[in-house]
N, C-alpha and C positions, 0 to 999 in steps of 0.2 A: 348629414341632416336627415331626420326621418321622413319617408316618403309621405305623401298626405295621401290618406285613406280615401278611396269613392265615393266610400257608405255615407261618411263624416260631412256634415256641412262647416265648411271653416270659419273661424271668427278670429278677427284682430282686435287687439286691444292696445286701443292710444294712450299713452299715459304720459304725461309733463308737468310742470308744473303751472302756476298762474302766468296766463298771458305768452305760453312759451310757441302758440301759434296752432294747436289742436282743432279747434274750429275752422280755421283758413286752410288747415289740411284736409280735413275731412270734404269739405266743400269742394278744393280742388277736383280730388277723389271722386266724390259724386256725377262733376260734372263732366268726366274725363271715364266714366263707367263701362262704357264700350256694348252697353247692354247686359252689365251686371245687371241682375236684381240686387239691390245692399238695403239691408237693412240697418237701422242705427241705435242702439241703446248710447242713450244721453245722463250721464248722474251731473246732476246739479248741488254745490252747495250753496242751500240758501234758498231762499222760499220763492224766487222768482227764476222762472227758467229760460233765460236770457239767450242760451248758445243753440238750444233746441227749438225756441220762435228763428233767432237769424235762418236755420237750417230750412226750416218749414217754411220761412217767408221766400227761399234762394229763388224760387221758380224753375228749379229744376227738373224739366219733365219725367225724368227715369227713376224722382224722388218724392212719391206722394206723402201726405200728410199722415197713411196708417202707417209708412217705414221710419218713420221716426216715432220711437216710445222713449219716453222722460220718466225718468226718475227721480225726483226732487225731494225724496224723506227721508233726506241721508245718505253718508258715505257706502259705495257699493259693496268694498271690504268687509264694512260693519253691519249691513243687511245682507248679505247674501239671502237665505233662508225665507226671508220675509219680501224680499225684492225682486234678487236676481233670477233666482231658479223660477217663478214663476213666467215672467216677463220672458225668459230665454225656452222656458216650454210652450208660451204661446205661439212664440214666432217659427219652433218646428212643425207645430197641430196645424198650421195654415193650410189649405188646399193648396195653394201654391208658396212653399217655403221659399225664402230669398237663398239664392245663390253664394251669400258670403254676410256673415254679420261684423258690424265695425262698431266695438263698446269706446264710447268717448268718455274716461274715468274723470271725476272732480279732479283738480288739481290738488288736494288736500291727500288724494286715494295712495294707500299701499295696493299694488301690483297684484302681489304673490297672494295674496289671502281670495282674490279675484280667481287666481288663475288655479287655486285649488279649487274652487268648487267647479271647476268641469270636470273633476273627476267623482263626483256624485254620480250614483247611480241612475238619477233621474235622466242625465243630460252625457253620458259619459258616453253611449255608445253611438252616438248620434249628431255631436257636434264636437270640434277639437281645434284646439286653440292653436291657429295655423301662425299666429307670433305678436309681441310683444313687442310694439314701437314707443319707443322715449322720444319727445319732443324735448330740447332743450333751446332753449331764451340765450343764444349765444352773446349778446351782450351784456347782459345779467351775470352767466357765470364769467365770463372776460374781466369784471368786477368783482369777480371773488366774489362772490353774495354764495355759491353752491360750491364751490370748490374745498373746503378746509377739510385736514384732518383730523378723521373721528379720534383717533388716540391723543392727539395734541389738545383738541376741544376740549375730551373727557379730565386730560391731565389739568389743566385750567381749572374746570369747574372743582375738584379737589380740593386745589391750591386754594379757592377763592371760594368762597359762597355766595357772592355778589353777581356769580354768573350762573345760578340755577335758575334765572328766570330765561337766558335764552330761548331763542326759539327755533324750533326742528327743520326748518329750510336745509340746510345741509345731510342734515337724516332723511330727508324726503328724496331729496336730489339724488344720494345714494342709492336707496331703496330701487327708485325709478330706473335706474341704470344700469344697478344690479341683476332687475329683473330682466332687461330689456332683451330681444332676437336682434334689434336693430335703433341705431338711437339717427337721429335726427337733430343737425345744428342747422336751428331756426337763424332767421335774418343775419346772414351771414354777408351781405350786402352793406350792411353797419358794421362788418368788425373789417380792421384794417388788417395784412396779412401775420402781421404776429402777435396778433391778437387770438386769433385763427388757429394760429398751432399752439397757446397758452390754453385755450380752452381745449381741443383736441386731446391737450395731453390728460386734463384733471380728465376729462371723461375715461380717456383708458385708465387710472387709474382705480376708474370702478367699475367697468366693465367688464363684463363674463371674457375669458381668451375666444379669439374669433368672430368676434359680433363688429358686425358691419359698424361703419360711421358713415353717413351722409350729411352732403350741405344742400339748404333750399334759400330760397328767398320767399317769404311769404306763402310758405307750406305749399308750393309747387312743385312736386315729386308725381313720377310716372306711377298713377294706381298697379301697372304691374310687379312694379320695384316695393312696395309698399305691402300688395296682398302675395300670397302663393309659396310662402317661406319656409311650410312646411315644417314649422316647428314640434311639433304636438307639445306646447311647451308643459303640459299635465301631468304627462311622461316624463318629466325632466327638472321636476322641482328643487333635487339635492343640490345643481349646481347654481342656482338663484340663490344665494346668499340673505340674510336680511337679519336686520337690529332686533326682528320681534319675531322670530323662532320660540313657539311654542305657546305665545301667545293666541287668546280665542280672536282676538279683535284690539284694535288701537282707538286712543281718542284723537278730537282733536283739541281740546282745554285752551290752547294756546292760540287757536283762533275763533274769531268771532263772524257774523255777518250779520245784517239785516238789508231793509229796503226801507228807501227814500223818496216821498212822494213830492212832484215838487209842480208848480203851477205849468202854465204853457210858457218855453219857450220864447224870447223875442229873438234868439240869432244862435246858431249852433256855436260858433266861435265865439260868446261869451260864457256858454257851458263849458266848453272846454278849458277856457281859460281857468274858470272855478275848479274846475276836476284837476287839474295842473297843480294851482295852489294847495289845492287838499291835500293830495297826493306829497306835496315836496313838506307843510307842515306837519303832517300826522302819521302815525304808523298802518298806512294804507295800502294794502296788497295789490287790489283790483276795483276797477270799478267798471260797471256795466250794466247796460238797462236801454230805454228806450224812451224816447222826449218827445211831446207833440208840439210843435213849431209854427206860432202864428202866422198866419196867411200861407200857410204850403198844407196841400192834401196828405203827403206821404210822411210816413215816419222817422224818426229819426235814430240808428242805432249811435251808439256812442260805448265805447270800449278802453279803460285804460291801464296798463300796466307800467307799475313803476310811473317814469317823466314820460312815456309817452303816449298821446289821448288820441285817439282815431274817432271816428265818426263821418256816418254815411246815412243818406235815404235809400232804404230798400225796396219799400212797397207802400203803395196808398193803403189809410186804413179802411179798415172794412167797414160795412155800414153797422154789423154786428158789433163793433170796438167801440169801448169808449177813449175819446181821448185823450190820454194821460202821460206823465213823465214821472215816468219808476227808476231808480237805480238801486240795483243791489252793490251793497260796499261790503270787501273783504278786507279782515285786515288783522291784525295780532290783540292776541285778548289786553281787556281793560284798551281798550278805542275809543276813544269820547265820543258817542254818540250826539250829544247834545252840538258840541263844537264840529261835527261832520254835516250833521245837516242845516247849522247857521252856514256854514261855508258854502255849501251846494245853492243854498237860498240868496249867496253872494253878500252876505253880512263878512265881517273881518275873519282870517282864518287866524287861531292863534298856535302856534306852535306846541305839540303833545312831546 
């Protein structure tokens, strides 16, 4: 492993897919800092910036409101130029530059296209990208949903034309794993033990030789296992493999999002129950956002992946807030919007 440079301020890059526990990592992270300074670049898809409010709301003393920068105009792969490099040259001009940056990628994000622009000349002699963590949603892939092979898939969609609409979750999953220094099987507390080495396996099957695998439960991993891995992975792009070699940039066509404004709240566990129903009728990735909850001060976050819906108060609203119940919904293109937010509003959900 190449040594990590002095000069260099180092930066990790989180990357996983939806709901695979990124934010519950980062947070660990934070609050387990040891007197890091860390700074956070957050990419959002979607026009609400759900994961970068929880962070800012954490009350983590070592983690003020300037060490978290949002990015919310798009995937970071596909702005760099107009995004990243700026935002990443703010944070070394600081009088006091943070100790180690931690970029928390959209779920939607290619890796690699990220992980070349630290080699721009802007940012190249001065920060270096000390590695590449995958989060993976170990019950998710246990399901197969990331697991399958590329060769088989592609041989399929040949045979068949009725499967050119799929969707790239399995190409993403790849990507993510390909790139990765170090992958990460989330909720591992939910897979029973051969379940455990099922998922295990598809992950080495896309992983670089010699990259670490770890298990957490609810993205509790020691900050020093996490940061100081010395990758410079900028240096080291030939052996990061990936579907879109050569390409400027990727779309994402194949999914969609918006936001969904919905009244106050009478009980958090009838929200959930809605988010539950949606989720099991409609082609729904993620949902997540924030609810204001009659007769309680405090906020309500609300997070769901896949069948399963979390939700919590974090903090009282501010006197500055207004208060409202947002959720942003991800989910695969052509999502009936109309029948996503009859559902959330608790009318019938109907099957997409």
């Amino acid at each position: 492993m190449t040594a990590h440079n002095p000069g260099k301020i180092p930066a990790t890059v989180v990357t996983g897919f939806l709901g695979s526990g990124k934010t519950s990592t980062i947070r660990h992270l934070l609050e387990h800092a040891n007197g890091r300074r860390i700074a956070l670049i957050i990419n959002e898809f979607g026009d609400l910036g759900v994961d970068g409010e929880i962070l800012k709301g954490c009350g983590i003393e070592s983690c003020g409101e300037d060490d978290v920068v949002e990015l919310a105009n798009g995937c970071l792969c596909c702005t760099v130029a107009d995004d990243f490099l700026p935002t990443i040259s703010a944070l070394l001009d600081r009088a006091l530059p943070p100790d180690h940056i931690v970029i928390e990628t959209s779920g939607l994000a290619l890796p690699k296209p990220l992980v070349k622009a630290f080699g721009w000349p802007e940012v190249r002699t001065r920060v270096t990208v000390d590695g590449v963590v995958a989060l993976v949603d170990g019950p998710a892939v246990a399901a197969g949903l990331f697991a399958e092979d590329p060769e088989a898939v592609q041989a399929q969609r040949e045979a068949d034309g009725s499967l050119d609409h799929d969707s790239p979750l399995a190409e993403l999953f790849e990507e993510q794993i390909g790139c990765a220094d170090l992958v990460v099987v989330n909720k591992t507390d939910l897979l029973a033990p051969e379940d455990l080495a099922a998922v295990e396996a598809a992950i080495r099957q896309e992983a670089r030789p010699g990259v670490r695998l770890l298990h957490a439960a609810h993205g509790r991993l020691d900050p020093d296992v996490l940061l100081g891995l010395s990758a410079a992975a900028e240096d080291d792009l030939d052996s990061r493999r990936s579907h879109h070699e050569g390409a400027d940039d990727h779309d994402h066509d194949d999914f969609e999002s918006f936001a969904v404004e919905l009244p106050e709240i009478a009980a958090p566990a009838e929200l959930a129950r809605r988010v539950a129903a949606l989720v099991e009728a409609q082609a729904v990735l993620r949902v997540k956002g924030f609810a204001a909850v009659a007769g309680r001060d405090m906020r309500l976050v609300l997070q769901a992946a896949g069948p399963r819906v979390q939700h919590y108060f974090d903090r009282d609203w501010r006197p500055d807030e207004v208060r409202r119940t947002r959720l942003v919904v991800i989910g695969l293109k052509g999502l009936d919007r109309a029948a996503v937010e009859a559902a959330l509003m608790g009318e019938a959900v109907v099957a997409g």
